[in-house]
N, C-alpha and C positions, 0 to 999 in steps of 0.2 A: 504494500500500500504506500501510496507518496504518500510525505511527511509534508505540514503547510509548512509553506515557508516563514521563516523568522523573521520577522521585521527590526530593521534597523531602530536602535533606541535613538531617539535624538532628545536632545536638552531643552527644556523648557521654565521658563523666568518669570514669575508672578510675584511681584514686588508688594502687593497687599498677605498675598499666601505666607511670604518669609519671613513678613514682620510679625506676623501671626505666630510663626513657626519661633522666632525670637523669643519672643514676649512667653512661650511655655501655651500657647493657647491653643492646644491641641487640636481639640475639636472645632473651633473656629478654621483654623488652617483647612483641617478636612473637607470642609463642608466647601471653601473657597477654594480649595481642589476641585472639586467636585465639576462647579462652575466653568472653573481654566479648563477640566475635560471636555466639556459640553462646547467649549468654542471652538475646539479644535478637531480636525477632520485626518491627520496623519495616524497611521496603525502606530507608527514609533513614536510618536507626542503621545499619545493615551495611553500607552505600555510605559511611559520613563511618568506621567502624571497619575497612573494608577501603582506604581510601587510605591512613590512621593507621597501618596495618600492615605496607604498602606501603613507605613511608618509612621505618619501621624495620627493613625488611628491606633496603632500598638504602643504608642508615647500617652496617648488618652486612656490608655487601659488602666482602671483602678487595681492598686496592689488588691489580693483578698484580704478580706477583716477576720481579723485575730479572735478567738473568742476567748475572754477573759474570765477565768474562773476566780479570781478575785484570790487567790495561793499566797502571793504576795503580799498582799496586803493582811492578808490573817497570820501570815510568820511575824509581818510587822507590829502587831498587837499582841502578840504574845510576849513576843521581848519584851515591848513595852512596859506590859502587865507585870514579867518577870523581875525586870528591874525596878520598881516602884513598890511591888512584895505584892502586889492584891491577885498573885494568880491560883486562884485558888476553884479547885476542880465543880463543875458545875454553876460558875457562875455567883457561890455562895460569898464571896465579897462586897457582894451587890444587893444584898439581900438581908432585913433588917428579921427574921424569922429564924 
C-alpha cells in the first residue's frame, strides 16, 4: 500500500499566540492557535500549528490533586501534646469527668 506522503513542516509566527505563550497563558495560547490554524490552508503550516498547540495544551494540563489524609498534621499534634505533658490516652486531659 502507498504511504501519504509527509508534508513538509514549515514555521509559522503569531505574535499575539507567543505573548500568550510568554505570559504562562496556556490555554489562551491554544485557543489563539486554534485560530492561526483556521487561517491557514498549507498541510505543513497546520502540522508545525497543531504540534504548537499541542504543547500548549500539555503546558495547561493540571498536575493531579494530592489527596490529603491530614498524617501530618496529627504527628504535629501529638508532639505538641507531648511536649506540653497533656497527652494523655483518650483525650482525658480535656475532660473535666
Amino acid at each position: 500500500m502507498p504511504s501519504k506522503p509527509v508534508p513538509k513542516i514549515e514555521f509559522v509566527s503569531d505574535e499575539i499566540a507567543e505573548t500568550l505563550e510568554k505570559a504562562g497563558l496556556w490555554r489562551r495560547a491554544a485557543a489563539r492557535w486554534l485560530v492561526v490554524f483556521d487561517e491557514h490552508l498549507s498541510p505543513g503550516e497546520r502540522v508545525w500549528i497543531s504540534e504548537r498547540r499541542n504543547k500548549c495544551l500539555r503546558q495547561a494540563a493540571r498536575p493531579p490533586m494530592l489527596l490529603d489524609n491530614f498524617g501530618d498534621v496529627r504527628r504535629a499534634v501529638d508532639a505538641t501534646q507531648r511536649k506540653m505533658g497533656i497527652d494523655k490516652p483518650g483525650g482525658k486531659a480535656f475532660r473535666l469527668v
